[in-house]
C-alpha positions in Angstrom: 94.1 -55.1 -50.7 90.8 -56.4 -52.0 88.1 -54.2 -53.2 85.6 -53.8 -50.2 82.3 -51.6 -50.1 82.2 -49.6 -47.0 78.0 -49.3 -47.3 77.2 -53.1 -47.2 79.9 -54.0 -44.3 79.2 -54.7 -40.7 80.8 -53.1 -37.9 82.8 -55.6 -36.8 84.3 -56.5 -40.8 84.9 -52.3 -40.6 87.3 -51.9 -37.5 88.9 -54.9 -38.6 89.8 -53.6 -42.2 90.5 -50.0 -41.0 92.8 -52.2 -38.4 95.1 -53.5 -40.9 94.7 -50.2 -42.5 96.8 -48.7 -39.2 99.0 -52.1 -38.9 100.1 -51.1 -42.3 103.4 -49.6 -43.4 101.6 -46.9 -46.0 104.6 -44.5 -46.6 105.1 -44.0 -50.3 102.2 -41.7 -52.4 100.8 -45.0 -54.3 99.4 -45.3 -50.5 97.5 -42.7 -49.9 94.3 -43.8 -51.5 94.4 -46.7 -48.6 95.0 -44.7 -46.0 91.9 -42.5 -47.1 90.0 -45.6 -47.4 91.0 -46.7 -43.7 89.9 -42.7 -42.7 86.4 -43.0 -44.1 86.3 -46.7 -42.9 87.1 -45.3 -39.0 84.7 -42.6 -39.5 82.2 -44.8 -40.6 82.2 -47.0 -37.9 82.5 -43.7 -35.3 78.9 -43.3 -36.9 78.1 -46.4 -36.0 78.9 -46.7 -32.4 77.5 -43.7 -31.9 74.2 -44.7 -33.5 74.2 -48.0 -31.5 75.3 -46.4 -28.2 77.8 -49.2 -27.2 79.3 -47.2 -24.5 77.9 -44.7 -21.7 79.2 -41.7 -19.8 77.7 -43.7 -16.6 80.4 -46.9 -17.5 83.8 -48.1 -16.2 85.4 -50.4 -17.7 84.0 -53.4 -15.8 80.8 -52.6 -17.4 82.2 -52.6 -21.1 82.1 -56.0 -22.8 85.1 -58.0 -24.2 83.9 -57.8 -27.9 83.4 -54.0 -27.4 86.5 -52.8 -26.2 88.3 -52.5 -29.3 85.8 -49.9 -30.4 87.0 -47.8 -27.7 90.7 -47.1 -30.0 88.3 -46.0 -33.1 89.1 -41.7 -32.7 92.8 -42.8 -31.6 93.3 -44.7 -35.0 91.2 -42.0 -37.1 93.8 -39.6 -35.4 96.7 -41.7 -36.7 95.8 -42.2 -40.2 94.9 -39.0 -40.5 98.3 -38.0 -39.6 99.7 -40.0 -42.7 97.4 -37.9 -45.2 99.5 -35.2 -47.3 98.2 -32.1 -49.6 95.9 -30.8 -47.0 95.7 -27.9 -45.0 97.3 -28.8 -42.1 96.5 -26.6 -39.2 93.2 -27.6 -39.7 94.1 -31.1 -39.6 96.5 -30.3 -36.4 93.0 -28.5 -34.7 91.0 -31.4 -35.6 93.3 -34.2 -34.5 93.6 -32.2 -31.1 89.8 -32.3 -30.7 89.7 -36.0 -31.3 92.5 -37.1 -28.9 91.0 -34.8 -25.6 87.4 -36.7 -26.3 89.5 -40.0 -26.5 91.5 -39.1 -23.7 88.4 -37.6 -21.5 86.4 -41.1 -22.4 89.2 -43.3 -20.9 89.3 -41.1 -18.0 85.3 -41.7 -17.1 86.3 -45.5 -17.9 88.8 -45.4 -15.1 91.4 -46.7 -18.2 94.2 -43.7 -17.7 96.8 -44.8 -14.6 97.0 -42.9 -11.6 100.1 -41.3 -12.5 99.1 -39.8 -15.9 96.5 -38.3 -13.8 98.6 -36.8 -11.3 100.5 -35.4 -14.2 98.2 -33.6 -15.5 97.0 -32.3 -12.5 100.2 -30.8 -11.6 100.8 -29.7 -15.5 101.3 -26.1 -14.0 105.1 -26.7 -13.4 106.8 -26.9 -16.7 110.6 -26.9 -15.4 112.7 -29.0 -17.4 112.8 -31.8 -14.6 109.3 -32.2 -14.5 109.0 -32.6 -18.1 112.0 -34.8 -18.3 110.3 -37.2 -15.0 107.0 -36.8 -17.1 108.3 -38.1 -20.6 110.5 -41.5 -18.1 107.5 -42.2 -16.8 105.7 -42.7 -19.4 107.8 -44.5 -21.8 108.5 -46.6 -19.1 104.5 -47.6 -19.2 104.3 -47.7 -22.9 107.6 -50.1 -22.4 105.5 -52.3 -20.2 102.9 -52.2 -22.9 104.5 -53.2 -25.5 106.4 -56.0 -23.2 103.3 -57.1 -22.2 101.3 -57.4 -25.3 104.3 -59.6 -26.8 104.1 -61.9 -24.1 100.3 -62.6 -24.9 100.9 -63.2 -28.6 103.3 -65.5 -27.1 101.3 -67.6 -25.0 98.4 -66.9 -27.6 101.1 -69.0 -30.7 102.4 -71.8 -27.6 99.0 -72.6 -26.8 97.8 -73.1 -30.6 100.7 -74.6 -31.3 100.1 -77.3 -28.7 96.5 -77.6 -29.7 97.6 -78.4 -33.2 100.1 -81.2 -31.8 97.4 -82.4 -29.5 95.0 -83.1 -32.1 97.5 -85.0 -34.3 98.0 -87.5 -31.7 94.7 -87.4 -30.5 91.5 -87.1 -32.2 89.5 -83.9 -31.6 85.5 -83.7 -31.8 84.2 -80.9 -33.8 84.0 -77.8 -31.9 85.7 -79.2 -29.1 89.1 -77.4 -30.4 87.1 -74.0 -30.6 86.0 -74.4 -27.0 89.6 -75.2 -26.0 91.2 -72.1 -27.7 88.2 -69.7 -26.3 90.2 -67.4 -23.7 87.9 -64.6 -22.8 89.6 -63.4 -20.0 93.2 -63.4 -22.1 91.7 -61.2 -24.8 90.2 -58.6 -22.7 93.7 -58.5 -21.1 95.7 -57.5 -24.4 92.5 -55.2 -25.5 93.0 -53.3 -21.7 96.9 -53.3 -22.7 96.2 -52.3 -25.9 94.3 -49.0 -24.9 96.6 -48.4 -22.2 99.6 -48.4 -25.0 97.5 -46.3 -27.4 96.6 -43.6 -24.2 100.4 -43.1 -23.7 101.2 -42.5 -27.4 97.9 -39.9 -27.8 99.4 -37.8 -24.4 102.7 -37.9 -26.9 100.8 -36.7 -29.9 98.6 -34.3 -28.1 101.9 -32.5 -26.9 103.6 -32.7 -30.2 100.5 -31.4 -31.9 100.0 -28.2 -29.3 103.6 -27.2 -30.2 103.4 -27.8 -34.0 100.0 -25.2 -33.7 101.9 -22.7 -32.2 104.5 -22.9 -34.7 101.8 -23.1 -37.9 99.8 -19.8 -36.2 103.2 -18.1 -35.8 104.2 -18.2 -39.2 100.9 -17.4 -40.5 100.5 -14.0 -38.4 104.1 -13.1 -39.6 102.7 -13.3 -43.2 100.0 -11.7 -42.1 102.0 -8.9 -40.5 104.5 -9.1 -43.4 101.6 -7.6 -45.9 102.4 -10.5 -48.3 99.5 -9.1 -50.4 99.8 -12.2 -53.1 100.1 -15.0 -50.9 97.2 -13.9 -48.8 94.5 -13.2 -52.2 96.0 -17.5 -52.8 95.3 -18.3 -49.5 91.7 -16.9 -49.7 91.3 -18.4 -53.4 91.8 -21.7 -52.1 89.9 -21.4 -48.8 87.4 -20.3 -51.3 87.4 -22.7 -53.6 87.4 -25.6 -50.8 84.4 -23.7 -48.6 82.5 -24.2 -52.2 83.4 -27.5 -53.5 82.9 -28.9 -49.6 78.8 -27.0 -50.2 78.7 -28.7 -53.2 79.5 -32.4 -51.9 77.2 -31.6 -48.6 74.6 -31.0 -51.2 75.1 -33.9 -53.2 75.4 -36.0 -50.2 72.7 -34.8 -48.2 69.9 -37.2 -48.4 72.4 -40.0 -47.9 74.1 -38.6 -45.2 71.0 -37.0 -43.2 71.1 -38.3 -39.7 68.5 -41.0 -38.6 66.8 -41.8 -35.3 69.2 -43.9 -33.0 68.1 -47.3 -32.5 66.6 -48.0 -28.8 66.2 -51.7 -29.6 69.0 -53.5 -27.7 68.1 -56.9 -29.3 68.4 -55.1 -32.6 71.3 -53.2 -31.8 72.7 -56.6 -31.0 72.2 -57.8 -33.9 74.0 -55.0 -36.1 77.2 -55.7 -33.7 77.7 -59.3 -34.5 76.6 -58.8 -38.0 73.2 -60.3 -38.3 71.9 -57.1 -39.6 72.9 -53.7 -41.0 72.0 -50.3 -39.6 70.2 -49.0 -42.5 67.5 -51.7 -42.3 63.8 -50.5 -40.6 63.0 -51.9 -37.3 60.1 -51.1 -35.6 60.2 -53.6 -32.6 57.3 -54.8 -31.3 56.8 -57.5 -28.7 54.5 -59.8 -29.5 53.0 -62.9 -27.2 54.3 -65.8 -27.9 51.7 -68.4 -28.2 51.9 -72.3 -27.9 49.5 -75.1 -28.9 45.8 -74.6 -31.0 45.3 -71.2 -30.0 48.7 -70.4 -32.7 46.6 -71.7 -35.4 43.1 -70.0 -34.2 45.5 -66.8 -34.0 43.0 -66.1 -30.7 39.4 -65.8 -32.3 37.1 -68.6 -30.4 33.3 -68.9 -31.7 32.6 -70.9 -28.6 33.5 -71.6 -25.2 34.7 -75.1 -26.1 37.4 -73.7 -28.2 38.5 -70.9 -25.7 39.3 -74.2 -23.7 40.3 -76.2 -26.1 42.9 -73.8 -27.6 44.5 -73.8 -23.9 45.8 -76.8 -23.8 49.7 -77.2 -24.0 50.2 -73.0 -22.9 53.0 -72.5 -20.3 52.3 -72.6 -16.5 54.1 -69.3 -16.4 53.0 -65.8 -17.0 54.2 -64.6 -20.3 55.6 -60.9 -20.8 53.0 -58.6 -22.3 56.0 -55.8 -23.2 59.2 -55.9 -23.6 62.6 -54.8 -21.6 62.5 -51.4 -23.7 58.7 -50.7 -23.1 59.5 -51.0 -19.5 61.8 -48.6 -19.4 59.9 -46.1 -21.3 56.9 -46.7 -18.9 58.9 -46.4 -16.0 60.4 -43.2 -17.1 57.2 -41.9 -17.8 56.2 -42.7 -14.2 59.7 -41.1 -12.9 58.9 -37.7 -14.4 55.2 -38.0 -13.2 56.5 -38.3 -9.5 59.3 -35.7 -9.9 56.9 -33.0 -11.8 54.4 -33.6 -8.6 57.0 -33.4 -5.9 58.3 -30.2 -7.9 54.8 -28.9 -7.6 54.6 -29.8 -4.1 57.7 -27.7 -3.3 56.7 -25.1 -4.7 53.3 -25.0 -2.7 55.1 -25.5 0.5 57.2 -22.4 -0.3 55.0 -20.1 -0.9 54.1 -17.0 1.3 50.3 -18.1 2.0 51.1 -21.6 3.1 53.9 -20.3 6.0 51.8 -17.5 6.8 48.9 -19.7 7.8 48.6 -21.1 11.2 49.1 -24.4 11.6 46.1 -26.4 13.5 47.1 -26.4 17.3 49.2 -23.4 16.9 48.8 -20.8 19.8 47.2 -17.7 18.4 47.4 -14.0 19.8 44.6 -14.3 22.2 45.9 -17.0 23.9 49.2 -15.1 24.1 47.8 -12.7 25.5 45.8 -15.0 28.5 49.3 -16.6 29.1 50.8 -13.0 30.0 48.1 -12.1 32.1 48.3 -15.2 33.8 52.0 -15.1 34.7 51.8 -11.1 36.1 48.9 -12.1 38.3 51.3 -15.2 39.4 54.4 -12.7 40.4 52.1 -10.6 42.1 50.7 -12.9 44.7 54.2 -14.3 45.4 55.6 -10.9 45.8 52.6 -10.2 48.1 53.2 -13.8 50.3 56.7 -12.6 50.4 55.8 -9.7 51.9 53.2 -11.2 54.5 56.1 -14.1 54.9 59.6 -12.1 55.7 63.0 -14.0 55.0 63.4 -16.4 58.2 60.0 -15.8 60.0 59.2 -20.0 60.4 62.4 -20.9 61.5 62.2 -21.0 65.1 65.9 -22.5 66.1 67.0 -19.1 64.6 65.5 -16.9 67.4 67.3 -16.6 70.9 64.6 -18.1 72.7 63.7 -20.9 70.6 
């Protein structure tokens, strides 16, 4: 492979040359210097899409471009590489590649991107018997089968298609561009891209298990030593976790000013731009909207020494209102206003709970005196009606009742 400089790529150029990288069969030791070059190229472009925040934790996968997708297999592929590196320690590297894989995983899973049944699974992970874990392991090979099935037939369609372009254009005279426009498939590529991450979400379940049981066996062994008082090989084990905790201090120190973290970028328009290569991330940007301005008044750049002028320079301007911010400004201002109102209606709720406020009587509300006329009022009722009853007995005015009557 070429010589490449990591520091003056884009992103795009470094997932691409980290993805041959991982295409790659780098087995023998000459190798290893590539497969570190794909690992810092990964982790490079992890920075990246952090920096730029390409994806949300609010996002499915409808909401996720085409060109972005592919940045979604980024920790998956660091994972993998990192796997192929030899002479390290490697329960350290079995911890870290764990951590990676459950934020991949857990990402995919708010993207609605793991299937149903994978879900399931690990809901009902609980019950380990042997024909659980033998349905488990069917079931998924059977969808990375699919996968792998389905992603041929693409490339497929993908070299029949091109392949009839090219005879097409041999008998018949293509314009320029025109052949671009015919082999632009946007819907085909975000298909093998979806296929692609489902294939690498079956294969980091696989590793994920593979790498729990290879911890247990690497902590094992190392408390046996432990237990064993191997005197010697612990004072070497300390010497070299010694000697790495210090040269690691020494590099961070060395590396500090280049690697100290900057403010993420809240320009989308720039942001934009770094993606599709038009600029890098290390450049300043300090966007400001400005006006635009059409006809005389671009040239006066806005100073008029008389009223003439003012009119004059107004000629040729748009019959529209022009923006006087921009989509970001907006959404600082509004956010501003959003904490405003919720600060206020905090401040209201907390007036409306306090003691004095429900303690005080409302306007209209019946207070003690008036209780207390109400009471009197209804005794003096009950006791003229018991005294008409008593004047009145029970079937005195009914006249048919009586004998004579």
């Amino acid at each position: 492979m070429g010589e490449w400089k990591i520091e003056e790529m884009t992103l795009p150029a470094l997932f691409e040359q980290a993805r041959k990288i991982y295409s790659m069969d780098c087995d023998s030791a000459t190798d290893q210097e590539i497969i570190k070059r794909g690992c810092e190229a990964l982790e490079t472009c992890d920075e990246m899409i952090n920096k730029l925040g390409l994806f949300s934790a609010n996002e499915t996968k409808e909401d996720v471009s085409t060109s972005n997708f592919k940045y979604l297999l980024v920790p998956f592929y660091l994972v993998e590489l990192t796997e192929r590196l030899s002479n390290r320690d490697r329960l350290e590297v079995v911890k870290t590649s764990q951590a990676k894989l459950k934020k991949f995983i857990t990402f995919c899973e708010a993207m609605e991107l793991v299937p149903e049944e994978e879900l399931q699974i690990s809901a009902e992970e609980a019950s380990d018997t042997p024909a659980a874990i033998r349905a488990k392991k069917i079931g998924r090979f059977r969808r990375q089968r699919a996968a792998e099935m389905k992603l041929q037939e693409i490339k497929e369609r993908k070299e029949r298609r091109g392949r009839s372009l090219r005879a097409s254009a041999l008998s018949t005279p293509v314009e320029a561009g025109e052949e671009d426009a015919l082999d632009d498939d946007g819907e085909e590529e975000r298909e093998a891209w979806l296929t692609t991450i489902s294939l690498s979400i079956c294969k980091a379940f696989d590793l994920l298990e593979m790498l729990k049981k290879e911890e247990e066996m690497l902590s094992a062994v190392r408390e046996k030593q432990l237990q064993n008082g191997d005197g010697e090989i612990t004072r070497e084990i300390l010497d070299e976790r010694i000697e790495m905790a210090e040269s690691w201090h020494r590099n961070a120190a060395t590396q500090m000013k280049s690697t100290r973290p900057v403010q993420p970028i809240t320009c989308a328009t720039f942001a934009q731009d770094v993606v599709e290569g038009r600029a890098k991330v290390s450049e300043a940007h300090d966007h400001k909207h400005q006006q635009l301005i059409f006809g005389p008044q671009s040239l006066t750049g806005g100073r008029f020494t008389s009223e003439r002028e003012r009119l004059a320079a107004q000629v040729f301007q748009p019959g529209h209102r022009l923006p006087t911010m921009s989509i970001e400004e907006a959404g600082w201002k509004e956010m501003d206003m959003m904490n405003k109102w919720q600060e206020m209606n905090l401040k209201l709720y907390e007036e409306a709970t306090t003691s004095w406020h429900t303690e005080r009587p409302k306007p209209g509300a019946p207070t003690d005196e008036d209780e207390e006329e109400d009471e009197e009022a209804s005794h003096q009722k009950a006791v003229a009606w018991d005294d008409w009853k008593d004047k009145n007995p029970r079937g005195a005015g009914n006249k048919k009742l009586t004998p004579c009557g």
